[in-house]
N, C-alpha and C positions, 0 to 999 in steps of 0.2 A: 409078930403080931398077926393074928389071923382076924382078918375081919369082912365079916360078909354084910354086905349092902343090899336091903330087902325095902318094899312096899312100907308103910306103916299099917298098923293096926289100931282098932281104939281103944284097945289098952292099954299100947303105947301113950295114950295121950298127958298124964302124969309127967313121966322122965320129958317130953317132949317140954312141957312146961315148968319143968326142972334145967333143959338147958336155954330156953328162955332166958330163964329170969338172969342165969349164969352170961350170955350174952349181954343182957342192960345192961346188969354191973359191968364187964370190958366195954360199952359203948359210954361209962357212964352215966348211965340215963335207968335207978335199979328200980324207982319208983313210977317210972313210966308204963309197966308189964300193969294193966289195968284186967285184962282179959281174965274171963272166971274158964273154970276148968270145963264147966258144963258148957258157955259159950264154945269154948273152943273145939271140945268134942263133937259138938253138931254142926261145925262151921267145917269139919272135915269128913264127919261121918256120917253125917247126919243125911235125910230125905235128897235133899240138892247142897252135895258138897262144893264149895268155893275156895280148897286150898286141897292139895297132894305134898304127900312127902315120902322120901328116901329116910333112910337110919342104917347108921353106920353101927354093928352090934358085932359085941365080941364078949365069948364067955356068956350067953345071953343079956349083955348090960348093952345099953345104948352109949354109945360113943359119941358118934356126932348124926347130924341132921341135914336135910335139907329142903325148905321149903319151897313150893312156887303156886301160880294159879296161873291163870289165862289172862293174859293184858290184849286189847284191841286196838288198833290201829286204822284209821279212815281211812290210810295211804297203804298200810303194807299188810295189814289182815293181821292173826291171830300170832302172839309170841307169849314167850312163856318169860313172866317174872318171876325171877328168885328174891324172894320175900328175903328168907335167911336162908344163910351155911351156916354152920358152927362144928367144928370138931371141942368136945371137953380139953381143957386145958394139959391134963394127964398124957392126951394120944394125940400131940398135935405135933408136928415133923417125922409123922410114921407115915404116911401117904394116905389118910384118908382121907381127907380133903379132896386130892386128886380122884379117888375112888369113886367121892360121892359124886364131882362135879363133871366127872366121867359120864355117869351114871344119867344125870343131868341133859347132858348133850345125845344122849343114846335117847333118852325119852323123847325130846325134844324135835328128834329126827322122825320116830316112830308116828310122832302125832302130828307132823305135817308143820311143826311151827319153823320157822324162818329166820329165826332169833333167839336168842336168852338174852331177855336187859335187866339189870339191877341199880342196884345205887353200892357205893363204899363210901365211908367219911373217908375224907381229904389226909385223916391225923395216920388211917389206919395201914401204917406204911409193911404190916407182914400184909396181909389182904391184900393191897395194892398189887405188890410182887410176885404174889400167889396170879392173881388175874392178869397178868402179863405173861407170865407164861403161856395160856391160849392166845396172845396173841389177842388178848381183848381190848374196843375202844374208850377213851375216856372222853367225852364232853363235857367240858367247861360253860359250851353256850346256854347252856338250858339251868334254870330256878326251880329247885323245888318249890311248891305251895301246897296249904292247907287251910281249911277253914274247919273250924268246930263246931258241930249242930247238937 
């Protein structure tokens, strides 16, 4: 499998919201993808974008993804959250996962940030294993929360 790991585009942004919606459904959650295509396009390409992504493409088709933005910190300054990864279900135990989240940490150095934090569900025991290999930490102490406006 040859697969090269580039920038996105906004053209990209269709397949981008093609493995979306493919992600809910493995998170179970297919009706939760509420985002319009047009929202989404401007949320990253748009005047002042507020999300960057990686795409794992091979043959010109997008494979997998990966999303982050800027999270803040009072105590520790600027890291970078990874929203999602996703490799499509087809190319997944090929290494591109590793590729992206490679990729991930190369940026991450680039831009001065001091961290990558995310979230996994608890159920998601390939993810899990995958994030243990960096060597990454898990916090139990801390609650997600939301409020809806």
């Amino acid at each position: 499998m040859s697969i090269t790991i580039r920038r996105a585009r906004k053209e990209d942004c269709p397949r981008l919201l093609e493995l979306i919606t493919e992600l809910a459904i493995y998170e179970k959650a297919p009706h939760d993808v509420t985002v319009t295509l047009e929202h989404f396009t401007e949320s990253g390409f748009g005047k002042n974008p507020v999300w960057w992504t990686f795409v794992a493409e091979e043959n010109g088709i997008i494979q997998g993804f990966a999303l982050y933005y800027i999270r803040y910190s009072t105590w520790k300054g600027q890291a970078m959250y990874l929203e999602d990864i996703l490799v499509t279900e087809s190319a997944r135990g090929k290494g591109v996962g590793k590729s992206l989240f490679d990729r991930l940490i190369e940026e991450a150095k680039e831009r001065k940030f001091n961290r990558i934090i995310w979230q996994v569900l608890e159920w998601n025991e390939p993810a899990i294993n995958f994030y243990k290999k960096y060597n990454a930490e898990f916090d139990p102490e801390w609650v997600n929360c939301q409020v809806y406006v």
